[in-house]
C-alpha positions in Angstrom: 1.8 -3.4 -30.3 -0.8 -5.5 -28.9 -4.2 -4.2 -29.7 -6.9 -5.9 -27.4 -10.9 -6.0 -28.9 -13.4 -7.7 -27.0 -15.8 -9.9 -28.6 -18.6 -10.1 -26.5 -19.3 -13.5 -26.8 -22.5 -14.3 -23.8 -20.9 -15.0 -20.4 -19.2 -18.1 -19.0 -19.7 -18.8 -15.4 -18.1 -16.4 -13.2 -18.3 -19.4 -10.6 -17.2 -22.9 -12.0 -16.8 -22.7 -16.0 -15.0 -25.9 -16.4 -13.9 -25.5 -19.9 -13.4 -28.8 -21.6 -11.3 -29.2 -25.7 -11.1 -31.9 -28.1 -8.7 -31.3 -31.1 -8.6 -32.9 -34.1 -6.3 -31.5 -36.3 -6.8 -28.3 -37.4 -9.9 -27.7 -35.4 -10.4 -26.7 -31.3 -13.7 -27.1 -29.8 -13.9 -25.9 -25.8 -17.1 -26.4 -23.9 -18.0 -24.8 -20.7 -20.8 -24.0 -18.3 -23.1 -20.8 -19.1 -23.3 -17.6 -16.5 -26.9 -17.9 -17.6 -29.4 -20.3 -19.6 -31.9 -19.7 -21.5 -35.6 -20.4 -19.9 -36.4 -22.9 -22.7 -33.2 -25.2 -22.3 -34.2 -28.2 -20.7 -30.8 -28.3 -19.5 -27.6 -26.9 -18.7 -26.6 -23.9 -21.0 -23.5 -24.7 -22.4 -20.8 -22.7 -24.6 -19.2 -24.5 -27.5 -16.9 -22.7 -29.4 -15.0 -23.9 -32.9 -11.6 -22.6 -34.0 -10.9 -23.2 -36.9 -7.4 -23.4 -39.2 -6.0 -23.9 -35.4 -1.7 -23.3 -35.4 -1.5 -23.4 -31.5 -3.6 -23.3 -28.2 -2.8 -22.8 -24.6 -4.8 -23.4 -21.6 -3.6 -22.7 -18.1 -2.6 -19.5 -16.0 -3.5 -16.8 -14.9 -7.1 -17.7 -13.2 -9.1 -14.2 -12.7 -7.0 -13.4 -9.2 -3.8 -13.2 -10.9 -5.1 -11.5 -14.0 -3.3 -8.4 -13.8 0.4 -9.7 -13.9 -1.2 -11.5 -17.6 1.0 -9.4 -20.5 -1.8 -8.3 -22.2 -3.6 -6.8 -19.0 -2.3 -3.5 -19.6 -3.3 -3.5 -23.1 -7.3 -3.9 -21.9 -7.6 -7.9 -21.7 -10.1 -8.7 -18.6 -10.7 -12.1 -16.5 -14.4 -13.3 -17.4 -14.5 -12.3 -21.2 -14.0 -13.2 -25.1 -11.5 -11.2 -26.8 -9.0 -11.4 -30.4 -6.0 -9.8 -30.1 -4.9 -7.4 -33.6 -1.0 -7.0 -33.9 -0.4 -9.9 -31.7 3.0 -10.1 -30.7 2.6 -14.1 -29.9 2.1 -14.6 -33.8 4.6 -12.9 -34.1 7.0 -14.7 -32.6 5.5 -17.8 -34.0 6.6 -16.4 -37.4 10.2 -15.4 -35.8 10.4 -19.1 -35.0 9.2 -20.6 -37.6 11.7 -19.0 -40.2 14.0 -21.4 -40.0 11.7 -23.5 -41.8 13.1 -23.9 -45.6 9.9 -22.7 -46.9 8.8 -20.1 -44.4 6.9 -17.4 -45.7 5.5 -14.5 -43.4 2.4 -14.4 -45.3 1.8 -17.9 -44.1 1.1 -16.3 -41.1 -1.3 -13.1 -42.1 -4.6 -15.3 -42.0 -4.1 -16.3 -38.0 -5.9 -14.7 -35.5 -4.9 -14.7 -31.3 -7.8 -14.9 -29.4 -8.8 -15.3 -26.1 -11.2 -16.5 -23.3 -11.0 -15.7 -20.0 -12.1 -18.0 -17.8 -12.5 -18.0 -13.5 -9.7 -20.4 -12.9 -7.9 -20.5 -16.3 -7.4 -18.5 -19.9 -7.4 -20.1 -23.0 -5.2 -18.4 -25.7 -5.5 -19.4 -29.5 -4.0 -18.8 -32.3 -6.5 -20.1 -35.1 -7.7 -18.1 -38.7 -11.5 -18.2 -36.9 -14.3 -19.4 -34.6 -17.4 -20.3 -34.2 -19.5 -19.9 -31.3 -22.9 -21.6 -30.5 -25.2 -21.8 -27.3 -25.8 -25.4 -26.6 -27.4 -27.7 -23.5 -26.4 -30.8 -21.7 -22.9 -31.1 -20.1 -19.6 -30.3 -21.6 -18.6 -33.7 -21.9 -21.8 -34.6 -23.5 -21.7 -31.9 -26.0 -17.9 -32.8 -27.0 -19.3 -36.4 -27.1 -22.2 -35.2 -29.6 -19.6 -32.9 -31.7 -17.3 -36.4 -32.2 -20.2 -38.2 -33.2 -21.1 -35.8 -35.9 -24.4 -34.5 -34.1 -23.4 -31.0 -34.1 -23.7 -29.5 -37.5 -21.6 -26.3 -38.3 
């Protein structure tokens, strides 16, 4: 069963978040506008999270109206928030699929963790081994443009 954990990660905006991602491979960074910003940022606070070891992503419905009818609502999961899920039964059935693959192996699979952030329009699901998360200023685009160009050290 679906065990929900919230990360408490700092607050998106509740208002207009606009998460942005870049992958490259095996790694997801999303950007996205700050509920609040720190009073020495000369600009925009701005989330930037890294996943890491990245097998699959998802960004789309339910925004934070329609949260309830989301499978995991039941189990605690809450629009606005950070959260990994334990006994995900997404992995799960990412392992299910993946075993017709000659050389499956369901320990391939114990390192990945589902997580999630809820965001006002849209939730991001992931199903990466970790993440990284780091307050930043600027724009989203700008800080996606400084993480391409090596600026951003990890």
């Amino acid at each position: 069963m679906d065990r929900v954990i919230e990360l408490n990660e700092l607050q998106s905006s509740i208002g207009s978040p606009c998460p942005s991602l870049l992958m490259d491979g095996t790694h997801l960074y999303v950007t996205y506008h700050m509920q609040e910003e720190p009073v020495d940022f000369e600009f925009e606070a701005i989330g930037l999270v890294k996943f890491s070891g990245v097998y699959l992503h998802k960004l789309g419905a339910p925004n934070e109206e329609a949260f309830h009818g989301h499978p995991l609502y039941e189990n605690g999961l809450r629009p606005f928030g950070t959260f990994v899920v334990e006994n995900s039964s997404w992995i799960k059935e990412c392992m299910e699929r993946n075993k017709v693959h000659s050389y499956h192996s369901d320990a391939n699979f114990k390192p990945f963790k589902h997580y999630v952030w809820s965001f006002h329009d849209e939730t991001l699901e992931v199903i990466a081994k970790s993440y990284e998360f780091r307050l930043t200023q600027g724009s989203p685009n700008s800080v996606l443009l400084q993480q391409i160009n090596g600026e951003i050290q990890w």
